[in-house]
C-alpha positions in Angstrom: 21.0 -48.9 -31.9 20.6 -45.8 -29.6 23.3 -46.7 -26.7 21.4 -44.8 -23.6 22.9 -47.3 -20.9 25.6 -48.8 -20.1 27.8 -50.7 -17.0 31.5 -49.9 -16.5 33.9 -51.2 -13.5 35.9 -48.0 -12.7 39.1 -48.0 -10.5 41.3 -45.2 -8.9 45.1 -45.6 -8.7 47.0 -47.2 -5.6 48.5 -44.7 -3.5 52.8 -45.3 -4.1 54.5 -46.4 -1.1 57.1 -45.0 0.9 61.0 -45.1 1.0 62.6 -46.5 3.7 66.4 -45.1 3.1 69.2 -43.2 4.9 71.5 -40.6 4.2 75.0 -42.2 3.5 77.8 -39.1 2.5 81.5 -39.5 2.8 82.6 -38.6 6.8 78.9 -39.0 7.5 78.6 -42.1 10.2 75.1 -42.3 10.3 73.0 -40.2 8.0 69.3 -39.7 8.9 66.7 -41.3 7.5 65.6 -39.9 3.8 62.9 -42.2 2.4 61.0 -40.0 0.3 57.0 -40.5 0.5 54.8 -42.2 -2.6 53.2 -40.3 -5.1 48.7 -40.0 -5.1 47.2 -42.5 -7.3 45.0 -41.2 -10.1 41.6 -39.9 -9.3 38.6 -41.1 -11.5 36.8 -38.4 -12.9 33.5 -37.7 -14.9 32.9 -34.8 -17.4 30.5 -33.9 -19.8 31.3 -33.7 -23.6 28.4 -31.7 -25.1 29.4 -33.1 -28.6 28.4 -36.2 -27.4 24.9 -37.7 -27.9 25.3 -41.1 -26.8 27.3 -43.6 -24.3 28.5 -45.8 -27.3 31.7 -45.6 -26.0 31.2 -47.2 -23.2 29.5 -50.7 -25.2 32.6 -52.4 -25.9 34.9 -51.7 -23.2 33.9 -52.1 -20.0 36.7 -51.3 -17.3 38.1 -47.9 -16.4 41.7 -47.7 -14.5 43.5 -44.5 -13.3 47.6 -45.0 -12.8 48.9 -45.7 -9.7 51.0 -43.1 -7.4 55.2 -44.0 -7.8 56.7 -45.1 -4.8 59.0 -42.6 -3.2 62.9 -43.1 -3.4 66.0 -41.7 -1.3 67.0 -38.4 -1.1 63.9 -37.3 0.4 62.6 -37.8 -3.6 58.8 -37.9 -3.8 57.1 -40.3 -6.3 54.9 -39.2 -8.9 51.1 -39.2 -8.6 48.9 -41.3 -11.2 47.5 -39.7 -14.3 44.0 -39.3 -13.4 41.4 -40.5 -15.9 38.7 -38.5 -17.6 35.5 -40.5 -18.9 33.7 -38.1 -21.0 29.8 -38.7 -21.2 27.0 -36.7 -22.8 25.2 -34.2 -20.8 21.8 -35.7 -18.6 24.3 -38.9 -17.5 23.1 -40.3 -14.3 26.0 -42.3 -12.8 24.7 -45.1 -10.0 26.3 -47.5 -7.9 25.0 -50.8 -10.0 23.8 -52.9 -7.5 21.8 -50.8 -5.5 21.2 -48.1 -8.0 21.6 -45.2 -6.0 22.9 -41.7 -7.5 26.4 -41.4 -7.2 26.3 -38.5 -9.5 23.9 -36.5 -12.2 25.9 -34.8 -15.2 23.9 -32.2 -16.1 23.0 -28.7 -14.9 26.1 -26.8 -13.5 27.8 -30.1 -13.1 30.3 -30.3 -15.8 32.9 -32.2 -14.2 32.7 -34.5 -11.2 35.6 -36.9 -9.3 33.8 -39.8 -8.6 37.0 -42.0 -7.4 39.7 -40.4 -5.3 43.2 -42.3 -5.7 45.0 -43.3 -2.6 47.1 -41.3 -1.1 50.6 -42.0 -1.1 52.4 -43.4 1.6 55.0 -41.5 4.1 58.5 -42.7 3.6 60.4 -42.9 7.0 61.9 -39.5 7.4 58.1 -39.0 8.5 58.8 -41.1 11.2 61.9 -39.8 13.2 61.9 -38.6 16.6 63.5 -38.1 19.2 63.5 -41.3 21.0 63.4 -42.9 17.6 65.9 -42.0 15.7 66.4 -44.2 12.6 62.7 -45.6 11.8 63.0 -48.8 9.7 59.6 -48.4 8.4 57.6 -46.5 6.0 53.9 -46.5 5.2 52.4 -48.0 2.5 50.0 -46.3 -0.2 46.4 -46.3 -0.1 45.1 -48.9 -2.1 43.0 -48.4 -5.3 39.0 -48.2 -5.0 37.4 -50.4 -7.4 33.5 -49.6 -8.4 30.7 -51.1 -10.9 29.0 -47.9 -11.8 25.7 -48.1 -14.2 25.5 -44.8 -16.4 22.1 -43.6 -17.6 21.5 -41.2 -20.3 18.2 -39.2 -19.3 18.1 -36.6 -22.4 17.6 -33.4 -21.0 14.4 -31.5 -22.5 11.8 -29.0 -21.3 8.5 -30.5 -23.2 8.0 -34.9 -23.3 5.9 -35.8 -26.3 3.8 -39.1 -25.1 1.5 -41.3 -26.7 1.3 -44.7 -28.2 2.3 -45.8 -31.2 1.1 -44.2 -34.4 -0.7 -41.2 -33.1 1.4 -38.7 -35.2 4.5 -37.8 -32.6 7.0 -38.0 -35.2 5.5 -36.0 -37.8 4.2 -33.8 -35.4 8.4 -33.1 -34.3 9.3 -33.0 -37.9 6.6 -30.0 -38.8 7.6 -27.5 -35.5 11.3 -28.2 -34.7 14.3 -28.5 -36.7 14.4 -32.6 -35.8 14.6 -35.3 -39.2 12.8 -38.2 -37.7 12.1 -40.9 -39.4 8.9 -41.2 -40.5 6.6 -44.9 -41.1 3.4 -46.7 -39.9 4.4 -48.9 -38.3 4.6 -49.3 -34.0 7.9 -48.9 -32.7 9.4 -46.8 -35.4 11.5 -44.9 -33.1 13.5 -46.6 -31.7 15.5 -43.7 -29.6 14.4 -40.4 -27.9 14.5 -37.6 -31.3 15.3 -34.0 -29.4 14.1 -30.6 -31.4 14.2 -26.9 -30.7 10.3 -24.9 -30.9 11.5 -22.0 -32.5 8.5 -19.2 -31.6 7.8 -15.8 -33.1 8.1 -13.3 -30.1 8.8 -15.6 -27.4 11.5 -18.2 -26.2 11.7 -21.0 -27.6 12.0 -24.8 -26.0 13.2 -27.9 -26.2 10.9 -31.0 -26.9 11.8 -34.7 -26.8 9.7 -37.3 -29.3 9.6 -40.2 -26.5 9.0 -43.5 -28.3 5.5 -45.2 -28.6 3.8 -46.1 -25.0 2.5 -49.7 -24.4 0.7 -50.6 -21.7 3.1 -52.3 -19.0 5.8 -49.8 -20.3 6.0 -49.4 -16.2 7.2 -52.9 -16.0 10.1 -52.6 -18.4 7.6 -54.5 -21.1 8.4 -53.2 -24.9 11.4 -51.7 -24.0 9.3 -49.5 -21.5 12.1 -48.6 -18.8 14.4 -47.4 -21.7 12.1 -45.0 -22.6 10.3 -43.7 -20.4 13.5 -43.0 -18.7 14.1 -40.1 -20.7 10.9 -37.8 -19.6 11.6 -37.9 -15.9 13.8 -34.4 -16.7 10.8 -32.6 -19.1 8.6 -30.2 -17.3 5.5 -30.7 -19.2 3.9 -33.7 -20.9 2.1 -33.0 -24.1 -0.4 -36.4 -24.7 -0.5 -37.0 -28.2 -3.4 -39.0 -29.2 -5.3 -40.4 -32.3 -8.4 -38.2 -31.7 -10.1 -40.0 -35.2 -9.5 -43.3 -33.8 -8.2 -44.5 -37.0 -6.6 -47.8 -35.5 -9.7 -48.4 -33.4 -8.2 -47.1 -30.2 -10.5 -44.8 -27.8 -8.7 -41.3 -27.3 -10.1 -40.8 -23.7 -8.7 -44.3 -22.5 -5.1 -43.6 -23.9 -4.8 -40.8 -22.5 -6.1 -42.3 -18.9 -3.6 -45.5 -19.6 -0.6 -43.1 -20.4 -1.0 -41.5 -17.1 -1.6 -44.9 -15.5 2.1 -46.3 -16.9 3.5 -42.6 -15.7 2.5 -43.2 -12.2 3.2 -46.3 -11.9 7.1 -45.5 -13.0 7.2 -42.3 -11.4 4.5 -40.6 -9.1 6.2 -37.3 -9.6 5.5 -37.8 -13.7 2.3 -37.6 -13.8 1.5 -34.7 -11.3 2.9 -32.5 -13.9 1.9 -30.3 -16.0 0.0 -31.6 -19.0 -1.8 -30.8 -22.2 -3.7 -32.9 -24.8 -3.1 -32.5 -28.3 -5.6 -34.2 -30.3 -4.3 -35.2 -33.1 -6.0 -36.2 -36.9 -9.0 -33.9 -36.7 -8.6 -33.9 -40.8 -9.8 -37.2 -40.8 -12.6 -37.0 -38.2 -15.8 -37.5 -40.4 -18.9 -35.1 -40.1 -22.0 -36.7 -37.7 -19.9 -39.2 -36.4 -19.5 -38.2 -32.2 -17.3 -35.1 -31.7 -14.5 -36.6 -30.2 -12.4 -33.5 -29.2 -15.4 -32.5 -27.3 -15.3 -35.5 -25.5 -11.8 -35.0 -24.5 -12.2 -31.5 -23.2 -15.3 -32.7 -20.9 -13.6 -35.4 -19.7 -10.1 -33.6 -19.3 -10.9 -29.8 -18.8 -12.2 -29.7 -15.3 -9.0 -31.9 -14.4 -7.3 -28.6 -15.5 -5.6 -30.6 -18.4 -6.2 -28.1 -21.6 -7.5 -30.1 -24.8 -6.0 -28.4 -28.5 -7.5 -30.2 -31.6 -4.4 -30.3 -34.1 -3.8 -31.8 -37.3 0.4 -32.5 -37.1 0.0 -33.2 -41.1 -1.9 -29.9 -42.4 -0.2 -27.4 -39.5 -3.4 -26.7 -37.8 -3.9 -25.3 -34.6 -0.2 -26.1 -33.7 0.0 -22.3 -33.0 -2.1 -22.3 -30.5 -0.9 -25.2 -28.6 3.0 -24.4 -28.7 1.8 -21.1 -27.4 0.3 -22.4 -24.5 2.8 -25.0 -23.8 5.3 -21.6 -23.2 3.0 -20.0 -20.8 2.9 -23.1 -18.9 6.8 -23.3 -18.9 6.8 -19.8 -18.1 5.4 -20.3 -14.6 8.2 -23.3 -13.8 11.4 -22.8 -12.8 14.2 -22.2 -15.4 16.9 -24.5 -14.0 17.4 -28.4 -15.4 15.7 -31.2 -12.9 18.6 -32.9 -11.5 18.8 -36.1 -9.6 20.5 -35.3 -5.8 23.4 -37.8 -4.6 22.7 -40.5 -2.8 26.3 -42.7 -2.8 29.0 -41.6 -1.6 31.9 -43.7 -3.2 34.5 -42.4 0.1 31.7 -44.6 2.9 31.8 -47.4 0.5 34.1 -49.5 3.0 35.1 -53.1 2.1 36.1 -55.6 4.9 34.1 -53.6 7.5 34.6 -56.6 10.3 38.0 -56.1 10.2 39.7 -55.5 13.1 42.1 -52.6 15.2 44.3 -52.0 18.1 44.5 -49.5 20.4 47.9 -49.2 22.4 50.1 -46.3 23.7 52.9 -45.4 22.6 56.1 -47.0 24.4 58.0 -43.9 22.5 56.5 -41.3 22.9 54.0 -39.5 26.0 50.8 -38.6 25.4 50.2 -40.6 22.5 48.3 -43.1 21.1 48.9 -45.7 18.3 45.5 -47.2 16.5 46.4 -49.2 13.9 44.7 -52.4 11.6 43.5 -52.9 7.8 40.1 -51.5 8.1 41.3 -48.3 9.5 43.9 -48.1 6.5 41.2 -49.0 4.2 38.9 -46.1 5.5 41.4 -43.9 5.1 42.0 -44.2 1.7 38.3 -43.9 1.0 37.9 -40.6 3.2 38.7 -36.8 1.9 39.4 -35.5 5.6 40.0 -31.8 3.9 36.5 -31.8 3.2 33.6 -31.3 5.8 31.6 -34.4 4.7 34.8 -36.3 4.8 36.0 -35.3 8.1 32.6 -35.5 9.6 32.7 -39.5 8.3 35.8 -39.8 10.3 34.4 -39.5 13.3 31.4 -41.0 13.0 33.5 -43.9 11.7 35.4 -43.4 15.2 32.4 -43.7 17.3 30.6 -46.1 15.7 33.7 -48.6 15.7 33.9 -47.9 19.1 38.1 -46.9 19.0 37.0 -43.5 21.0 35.3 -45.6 23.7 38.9 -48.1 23.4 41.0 -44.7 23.5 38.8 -44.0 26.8 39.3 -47.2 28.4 43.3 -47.0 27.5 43.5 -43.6 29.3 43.3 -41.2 27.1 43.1 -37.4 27.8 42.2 -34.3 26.1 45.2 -32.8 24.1 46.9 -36.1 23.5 47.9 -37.7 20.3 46.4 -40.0 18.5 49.0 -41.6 15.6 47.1 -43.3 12.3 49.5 -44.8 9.4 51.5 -41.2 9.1 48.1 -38.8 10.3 48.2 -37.0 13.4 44.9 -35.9 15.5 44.7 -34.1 18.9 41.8 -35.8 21.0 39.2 -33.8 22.7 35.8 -35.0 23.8 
């Protein structure tokens, strides 16, 4: 069975925690304090294998765990970060948060390689934490706990062309005769069972790439016969090519199909059916003479909606020409660059516990500064990259909204004092 979906828990590594030590040497009273600081945990990380067609890896086992960061030791001796983890996937995986099925991230295009789950950082052992009124710190911070996600992963088979029609009008045969694709071949509905990709090789122009997208039923749109499997794989293509059974050989009106195809496009995505399109009309060899042209009838019906009508046969090779031909110019005129699906989750404002609660106090030890301490703060830190733009910007929307600036303000803050969180550092200005 074609494995195009799967649901994985993924974890980063814990953060290691810091040494609380001291320096103890012969004739040396009272060394300092040497705690070394905890290794990173191991980042979670996403990367596209392009020898891979499928996410059967991912069937059987179904949780994902970078190490964890060391803890420090004495001698000022830093612990070692956490392997990170590499989940290779085929190129077109969409990777979503699984409940609410937003894009965390879309491997395909120019991105090859993406870290999806940062590992804590490590903790500061307690030669961080000397100063001058404190001069042997009996404390050291503890490492960032691990992030733990259920991620779905979506294979969404990247192709410029989606072949469409319902069962038995010829799409399989018609990908065997102009790419280089095997696919298997029967009369019978549902025969293919998974999406067959093949290259249009064409004399004097480029070539593209066309997908065979399983037989269409009507309530495909609703997930019925395996609809939402399938029809997952065209959001990507740029132009539709409607296959249909022009001769009506299993008693099925061409016109209607194509109208129902459409209907079960739109109604999965609006955006799929306001793309280009073309009708082939298939199994004009078997169309017998004085019956009612039925070709014609598509291109009246069709051909003022700007949807082009080519009467093919996919068994004898005719008029196949022509319509690969025209299904180049039309990809001509659209941009060259994959579709790809924008982020919408961002793992680091994922927060857990959010009703947790702070302090706010100054410092006893030290002027000008201010302590803010409590789980959920500690929490959101080990979720946030503040040496990125995003993730700094996060910080102090986190600040506001939490309402610890407004605290800050009513403990007497002012501009160029400190602000102290587990080991970080900030000077406040409004």
């Amino acid at each position: 069975m074609f494995a195009d979906r799967a649901k994985i828990t993924i974890c980063s590594g814990k953060g290691g925690d810091g040494h609380v030590s001291f320096r103890r040497e012969l004739f040396v009273a009272a060394g300092g304090p040497d705690g070394g600081d905890g290794g990173k945990g191991g980042d979670v990380i996403f990367e596209v294998d392009k020898g891979m067609t499928t996410l059967g890896d991912y069937r059987h086992k179904h949780k994902f765990a970078a190490q964890p960061g060391e803890s420090g030791s004495k001698q000022r001796r830093h612990g070692a970060n956490g392997a990170d983890i590499v989940l290779k996937v085929p190129e077109g995986t969409v990777i979503k948060e699984a409940e609410s099925g937003q894009v965390i991230a879309d491997m395909s295009g120019d991105n090859l390689r993406q870290v999806v789950l940062r590992g804590g950082k490590g903790g500061l052992g307690n030669m961080n934490f000397a100063t001058a009124t404190m001069q042997v710190p009996k404390y050291a911070q503890p490492g960032k706990p691990a992030k733990e996600l259920l991620v779905s992963l979506e294979l969404k088979v990247i192709a410029d062309v989606g072949l469409v029609g319902f069962p038995n009008v010829g799409k399989s045969t018609l990908l065997s005769r102009v790419t280089n694709a095997k696919p298997k071949i029967a009369n019978y509905h549902f025969t293919t069972l998974s999406p067959n990709l093949g290259v249009v090789d064409l004399a004097g122009s480029k070539g593209f790439v066309i997908a065979d997208i399983p037989g269409l039923i009507e309530g495909a749109s609703e997930g019925i016969g395996l609809g939402h499997e399938f029809l997952r794989h065209i959001e990507r293509t740029k132009v539709m090519i409607h296959l249909v059974d022009a001769a009506g050989t299993e008693g099925r009106d061409p016109v209607d199909d194509v109208y129902k195809i459409n209907d079960e496009l739109r109604r999965y995505n609006e955006d799929l059916a306001k793309r280009p399109q073309v009708i082939a009309a298939n199994k004009i060899d078997v169309i017998y003479p004085g019956d009612e042209d039925p070709v014609e009838r598509l291109k009246q019906e069709f051909e003022p909606q700007g949807i082009k009508v080519f009467p093919i046969s996919a068994v004898s090779g005719k008029g196949l020409k022509e319509l690969l031909y025209y299904v180049r110019e039309l990809l001509d005129t659209l941009p060259e660059e994959t579709l790809t699906f924008a982020q919408e989750y961002f793992p680091e404002e994922h927060l857990i516990g959010e009703n947790l609660p702070f302090t706010v106090e100054k410092s006893t030890e030290e002027e000008h500064t201010f302590i803010v301490e409590g789980p959920r703060i500690e929490k959101m830190l080990g979720y946030t990259n503040l040496e990125s733009e995003k993730g700094f910007l996060f910080f102090q929307s986190f600040l506001k909204d939490t309402g610890i600036l407004e605290q800050l303000e009513e403990a007497g803050i002012e501009e160029g004092d400190t602000v102290r969180m587990y080991g970080l550092a900030f000077d406040y200005y409004k």
